[in-house]
C-alpha positions as CSV (number, residue, x, y, z in Angstrom):
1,X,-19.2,-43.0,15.9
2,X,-22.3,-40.8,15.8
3,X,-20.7,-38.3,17.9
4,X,-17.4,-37.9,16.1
5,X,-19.2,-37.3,12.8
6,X,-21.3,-34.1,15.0
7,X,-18.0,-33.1,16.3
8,X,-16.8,-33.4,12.8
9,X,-19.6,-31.7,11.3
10,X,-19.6,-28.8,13.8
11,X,-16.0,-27.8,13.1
12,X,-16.2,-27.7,8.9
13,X,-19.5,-25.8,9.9
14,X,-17.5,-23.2,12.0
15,X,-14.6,-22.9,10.0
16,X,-16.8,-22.5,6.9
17,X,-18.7,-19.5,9.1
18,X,-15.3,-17.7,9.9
19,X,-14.1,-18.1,6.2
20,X,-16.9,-16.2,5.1
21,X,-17.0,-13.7,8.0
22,X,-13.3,-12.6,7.2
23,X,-14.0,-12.7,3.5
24,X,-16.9,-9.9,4.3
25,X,-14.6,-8.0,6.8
26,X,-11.6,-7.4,4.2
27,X,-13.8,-6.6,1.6
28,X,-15.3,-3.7,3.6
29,X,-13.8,-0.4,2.9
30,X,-12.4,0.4,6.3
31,X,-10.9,-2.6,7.2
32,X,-9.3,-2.0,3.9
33,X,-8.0,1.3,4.4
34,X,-6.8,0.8,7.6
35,X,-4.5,-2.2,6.8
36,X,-2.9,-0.2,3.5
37,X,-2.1,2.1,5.9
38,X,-0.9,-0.3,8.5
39,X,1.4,-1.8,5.4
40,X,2.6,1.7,4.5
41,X,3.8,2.8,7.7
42,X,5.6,-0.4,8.1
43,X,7.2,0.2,4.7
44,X,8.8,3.4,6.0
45,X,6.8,6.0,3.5
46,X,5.9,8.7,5.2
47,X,1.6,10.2,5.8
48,X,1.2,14.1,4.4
49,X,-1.7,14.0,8.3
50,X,0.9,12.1,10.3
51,X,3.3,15.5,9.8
52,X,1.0,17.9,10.4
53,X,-0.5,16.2,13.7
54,X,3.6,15.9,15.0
55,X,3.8,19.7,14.3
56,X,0.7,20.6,16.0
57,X,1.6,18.5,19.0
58,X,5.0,20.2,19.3
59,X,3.5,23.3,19.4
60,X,4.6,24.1,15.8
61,X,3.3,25.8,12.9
62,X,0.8,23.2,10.6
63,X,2.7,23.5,7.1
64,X,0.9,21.5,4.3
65,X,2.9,19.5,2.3
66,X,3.4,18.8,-1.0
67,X,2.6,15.3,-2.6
68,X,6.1,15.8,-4.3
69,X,8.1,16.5,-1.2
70,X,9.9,13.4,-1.2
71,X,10.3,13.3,-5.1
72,X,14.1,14.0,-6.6
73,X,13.4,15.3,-9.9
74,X,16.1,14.2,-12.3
75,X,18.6,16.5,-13.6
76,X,20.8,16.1,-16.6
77,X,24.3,17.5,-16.4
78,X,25.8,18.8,-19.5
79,X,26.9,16.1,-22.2
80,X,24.3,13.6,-20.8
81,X,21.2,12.3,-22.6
82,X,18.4,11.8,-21.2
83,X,18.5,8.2,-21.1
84,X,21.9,8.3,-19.3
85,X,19.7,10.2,-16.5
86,X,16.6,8.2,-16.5
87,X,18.7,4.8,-16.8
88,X,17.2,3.4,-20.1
89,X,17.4,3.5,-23.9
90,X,15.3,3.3,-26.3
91,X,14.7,0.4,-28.5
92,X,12.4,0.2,-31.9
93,X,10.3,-2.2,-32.6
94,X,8.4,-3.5,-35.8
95,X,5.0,-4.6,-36.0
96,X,4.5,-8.9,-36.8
97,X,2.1,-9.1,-39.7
């Protein structure tokens, strides 16, 4: 009995060690970094460095992009509102007393 309740012991000991060692890793600022960026490149979005390193390799000219590159700005065509464009409309409101 004595030696199940070490055994015992010794695991909640160990699992409350790693608990707290993963709690300080993710709350470091690299770790963090590098798993947003992990997320993003799975999410398909595209990384302003990733294009100019693919360039460079190919032997191209470095262009720098623009944060807007992949940004359609809306256009309104004529008769339409704005709100037809943007997919809303507005709605008032009154203040409760």
């Amino acid at each position: 009995m004595e030696k199940f309740l070490s055994t015992l012991f010794t695991i909640l000991i160990v699992l409350f060690a790693l608990k707290w060692v993963v709690k300080l890793l993710l709350a470091s600022p690299w770790v963090q970094k590098f798993l947003i960026k992990r997320l993003m490149k799975m999410a398909g979005f595209r990384m302003p460095q990733e294009e100019e390193t693919r360039q460079t390799e190919r032997g191209g000219k470095s262009k720098r992009t623009k944060p807007t590159d992949d940004y359609m700005k809306p256009t309104r065509r004529e008769g339409q509102t704005w709100s037809d464009v943007l997919g809303g409309e507005y709605i008032g409101y009154e203040e409760l007393p």
